[in-house]
C-alpha positions in Angstrom: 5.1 177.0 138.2 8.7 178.1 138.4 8.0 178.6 142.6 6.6 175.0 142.4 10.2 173.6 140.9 12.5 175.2 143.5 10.2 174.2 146.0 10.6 170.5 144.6 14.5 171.1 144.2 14.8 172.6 147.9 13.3 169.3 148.6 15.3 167.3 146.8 18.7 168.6 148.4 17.0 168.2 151.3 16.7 164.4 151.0 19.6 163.9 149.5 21.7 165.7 152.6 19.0 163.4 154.9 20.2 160.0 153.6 24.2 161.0 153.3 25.6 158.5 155.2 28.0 160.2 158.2 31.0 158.2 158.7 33.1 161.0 160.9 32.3 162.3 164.1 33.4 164.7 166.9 36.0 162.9 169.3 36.7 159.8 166.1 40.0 158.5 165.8 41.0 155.9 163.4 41.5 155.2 159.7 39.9 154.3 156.8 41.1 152.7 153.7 40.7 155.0 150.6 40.0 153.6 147.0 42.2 155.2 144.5 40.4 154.3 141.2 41.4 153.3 137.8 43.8 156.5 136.8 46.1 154.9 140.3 46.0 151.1 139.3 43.6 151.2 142.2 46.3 150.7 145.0 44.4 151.8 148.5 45.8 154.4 150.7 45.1 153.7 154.6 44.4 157.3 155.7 44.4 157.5 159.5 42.8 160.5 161.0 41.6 162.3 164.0 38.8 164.5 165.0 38.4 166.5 168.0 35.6 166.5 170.1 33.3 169.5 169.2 31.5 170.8 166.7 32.4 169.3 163.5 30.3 171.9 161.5 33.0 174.8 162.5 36.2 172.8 162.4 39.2 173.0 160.3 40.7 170.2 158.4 44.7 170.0 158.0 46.4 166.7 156.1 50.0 165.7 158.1 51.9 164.0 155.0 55.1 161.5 156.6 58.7 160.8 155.5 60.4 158.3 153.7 59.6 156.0 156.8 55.7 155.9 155.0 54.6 156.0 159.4 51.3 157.8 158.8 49.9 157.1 161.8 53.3 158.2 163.9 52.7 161.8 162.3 49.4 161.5 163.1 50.0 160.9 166.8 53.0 163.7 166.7 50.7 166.5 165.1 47.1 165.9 166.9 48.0 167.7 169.9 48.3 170.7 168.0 45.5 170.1 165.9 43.4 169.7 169.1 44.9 173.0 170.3 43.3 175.0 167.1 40.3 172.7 166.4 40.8 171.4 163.3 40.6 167.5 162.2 43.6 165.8 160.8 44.1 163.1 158.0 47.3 161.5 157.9 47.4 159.2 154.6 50.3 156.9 154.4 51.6 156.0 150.9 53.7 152.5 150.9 57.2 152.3 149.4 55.9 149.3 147.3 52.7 150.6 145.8 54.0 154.2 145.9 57.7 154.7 145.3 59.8 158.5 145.7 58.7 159.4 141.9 54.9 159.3 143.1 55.5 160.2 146.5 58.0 162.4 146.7 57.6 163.3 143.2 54.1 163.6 143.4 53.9 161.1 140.5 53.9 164.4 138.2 56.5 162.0 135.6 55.5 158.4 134.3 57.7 155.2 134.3 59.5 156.8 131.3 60.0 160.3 132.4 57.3 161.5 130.9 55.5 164.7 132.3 51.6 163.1 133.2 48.4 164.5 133.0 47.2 166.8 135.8 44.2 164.4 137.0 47.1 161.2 137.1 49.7 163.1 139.3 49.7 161.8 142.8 48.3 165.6 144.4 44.9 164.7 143.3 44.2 162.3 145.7 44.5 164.6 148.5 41.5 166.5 146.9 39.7 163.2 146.3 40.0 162.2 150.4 38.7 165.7 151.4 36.1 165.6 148.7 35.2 162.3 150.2 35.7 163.7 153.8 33.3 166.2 153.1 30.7 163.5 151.5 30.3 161.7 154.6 30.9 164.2 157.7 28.9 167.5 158.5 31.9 169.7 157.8 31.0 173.2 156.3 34.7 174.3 155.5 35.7 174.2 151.8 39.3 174.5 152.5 42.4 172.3 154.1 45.8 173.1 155.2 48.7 170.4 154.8 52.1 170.1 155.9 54.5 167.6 155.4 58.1 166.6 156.6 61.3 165.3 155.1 59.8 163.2 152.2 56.5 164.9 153.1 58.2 168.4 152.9 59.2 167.5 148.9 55.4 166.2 148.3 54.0 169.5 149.7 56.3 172.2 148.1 55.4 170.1 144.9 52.0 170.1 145.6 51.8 173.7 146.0 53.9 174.3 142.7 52.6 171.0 139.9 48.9 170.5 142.0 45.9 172.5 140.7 43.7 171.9 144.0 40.9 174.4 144.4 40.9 173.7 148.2 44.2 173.9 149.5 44.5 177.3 151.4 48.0 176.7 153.6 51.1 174.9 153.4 53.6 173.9 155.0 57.1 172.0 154.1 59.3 171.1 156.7 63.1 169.6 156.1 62.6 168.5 152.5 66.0 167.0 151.5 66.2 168.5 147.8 63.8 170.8 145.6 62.1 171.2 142.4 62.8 174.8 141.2 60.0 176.4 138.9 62.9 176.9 136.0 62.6 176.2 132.9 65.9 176.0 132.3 67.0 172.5 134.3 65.3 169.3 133.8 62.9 167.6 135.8 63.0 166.8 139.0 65.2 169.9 139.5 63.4 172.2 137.4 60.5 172.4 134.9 62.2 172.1 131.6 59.4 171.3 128.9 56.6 171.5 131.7 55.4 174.8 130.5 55.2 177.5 127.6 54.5 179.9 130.0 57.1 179.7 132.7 56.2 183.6 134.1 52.5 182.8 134.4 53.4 179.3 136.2 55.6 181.1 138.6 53.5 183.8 139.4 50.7 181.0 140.6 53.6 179.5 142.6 54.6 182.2 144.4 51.3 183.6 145.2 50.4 180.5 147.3 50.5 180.9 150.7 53.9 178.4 151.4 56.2 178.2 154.4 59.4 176.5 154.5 60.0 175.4 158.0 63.8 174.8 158.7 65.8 173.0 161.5 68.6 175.2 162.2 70.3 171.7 162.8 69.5 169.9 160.6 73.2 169.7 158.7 74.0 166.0 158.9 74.4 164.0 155.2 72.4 161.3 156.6 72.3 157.9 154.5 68.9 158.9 153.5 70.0 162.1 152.2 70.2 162.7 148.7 74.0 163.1 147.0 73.6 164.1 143.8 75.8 166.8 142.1 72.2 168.7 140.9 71.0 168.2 144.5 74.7 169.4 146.2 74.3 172.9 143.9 70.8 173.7 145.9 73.4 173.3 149.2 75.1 170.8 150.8 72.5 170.3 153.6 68.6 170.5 154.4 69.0 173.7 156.4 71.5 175.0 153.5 69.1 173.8 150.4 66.1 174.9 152.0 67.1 178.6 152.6 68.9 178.9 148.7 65.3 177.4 147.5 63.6 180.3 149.8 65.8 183.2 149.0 66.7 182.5 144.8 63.0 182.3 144.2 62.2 185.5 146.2 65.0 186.9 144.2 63.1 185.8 140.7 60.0 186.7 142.2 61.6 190.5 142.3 62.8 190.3 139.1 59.8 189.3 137.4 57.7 192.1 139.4 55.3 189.4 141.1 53.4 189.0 144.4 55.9 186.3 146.4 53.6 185.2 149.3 55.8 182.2 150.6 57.4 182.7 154.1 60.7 180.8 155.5 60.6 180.1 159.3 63.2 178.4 161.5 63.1 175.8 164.9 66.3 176.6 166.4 68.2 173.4 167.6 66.4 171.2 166.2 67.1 168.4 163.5 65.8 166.3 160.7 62.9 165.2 163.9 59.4 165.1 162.0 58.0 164.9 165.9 59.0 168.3 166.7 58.4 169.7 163.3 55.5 169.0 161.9 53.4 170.6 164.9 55.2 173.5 164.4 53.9 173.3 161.1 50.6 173.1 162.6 50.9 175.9 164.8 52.2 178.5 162.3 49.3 177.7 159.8 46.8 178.4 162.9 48.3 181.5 164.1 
């Protein structure tokens, strides 16, 4: 009897991978509009992606995540080059300034309206997992796992995905140029810290600084653009994107040390170039496929 029930069940998931319906293929490129759901007011995302030609069972899949500008499909173009290089598919969602402003896009939405710290499951990170989980639905993909970089206002969304976002896929990341930080301490307030996010600020850095995070770095990119952010908490991090980046890099390190914890992040540097997304993010690409 109990050889007759996993022969029915082999069946069963059998079927059921028969009729999923297979909406990416090798050589696709496009995009796809992506329903959010109730817990994001249901405002779609456009995701724009790109698939090499191949076999899709054995590629990788990597999410590009864009500036303030909110040109998805721009970074998309930029980073599928690179992407083709190392095989791996690439999904660009773009987040617009109206439906999605800097606290859920840069912020990652991990603060309401009133300041409030949200839930996990309302914070803007877990619709990258819901994409790949839908990726995965309707392609042939075998991998479990995605790498994701981001630049400039995608550079903030990924450093605070790796530190607020409890994603049980994400393997690699990497932020290039962010224009200001969240530091895991307890100490300073949100968005510059983590004040009242945690009673266990130790535990929550050691998770942190165990993920596997670069911060990529323009060696000129030093200009106080208009975009940039002027803010007495922001000027104390440094007084430019090359100068913040590195005191984020090297104070963490430094806690890491003190506390007696694993610090896996890495800091790399693109010498002469600038707050260029173009150049950057496949860089990005290439270091997380080397």
């Amino acid at each position: 009897m109990k050889k007759i029930l996993t022969l029915l069940a082999l069946t069963l998931v059998c079927v059921a991978c028969q009729n999923k319906e297979i909406l990416f293929h090798p050589g696709d490129d496009g995009s796809f509009i992506f329903q959010t759901g109730d817990d994001f007011g249901n405002r779609p995302l456009e995701v724009f992606y790109h698939i090499p030609d191949g076999d899709i069972r054995g590629m990788g899949v990597m999410f590009v995540m864009h500036g303030a500008s909110r040109n998805g499909a721009d970074y998309l173009n930029w980073t599928k080059g690179a992407t083709d290089e190392f095989g791996f598919m690439i999904l660009a969602p773009n987040f617009p300034g109206d439906l999605y402003p800097t606290r859920e896009y840069q912020e990652g939405g991990i603060v309401d309206a009133n300041r409030n710290y949200n839930r996990p499951e309302k914070m803007t990170y877990r619709l990258i997992d819901d994409i790949f989980e839908y990726l995965l639905e309707h392609s042939n993909l075998k991998t479990k796992k995605f790498s994701i970089v981001g630049h400039s206002a995608g550079g903030q969304f990924v450093h605070r995905f790796m530190q607020f976002g409890q994603s049980p896929y994400v393997e690699k990341a990497v932020a290039a140029n962010p224009g200001w930080y969240t530091f895991p301490d307890e100490t300073v307030a949100f968005p510059y810290g983590i004040a009242g996010y945690t009673n266990d600020p130790t535990s929550y850095r050691r998770l942190f600084y165990g993920r596997d995070l670069t911060i990529l770095l323009g060696t000129a990119d030093t200009i106080r653009d208009p975009s940039f952010r002027v803010t007495p908490e922001a000027d104390r991090q440094g007084l430019t994107r090359f100068a913040r980046g590195q005191t984020f890099f090297n104070a963490n390190k430094k806690v890491a040390q003190e506390e007696g914890v694993i610090f896996n992040w890495k800091m790399e540097f693109v010498d002469g170039v600038d707050h260029n997304g173009s150049v950057m993010c496949p860089q990005g690409v290439r270091l997380m496929c080397r």
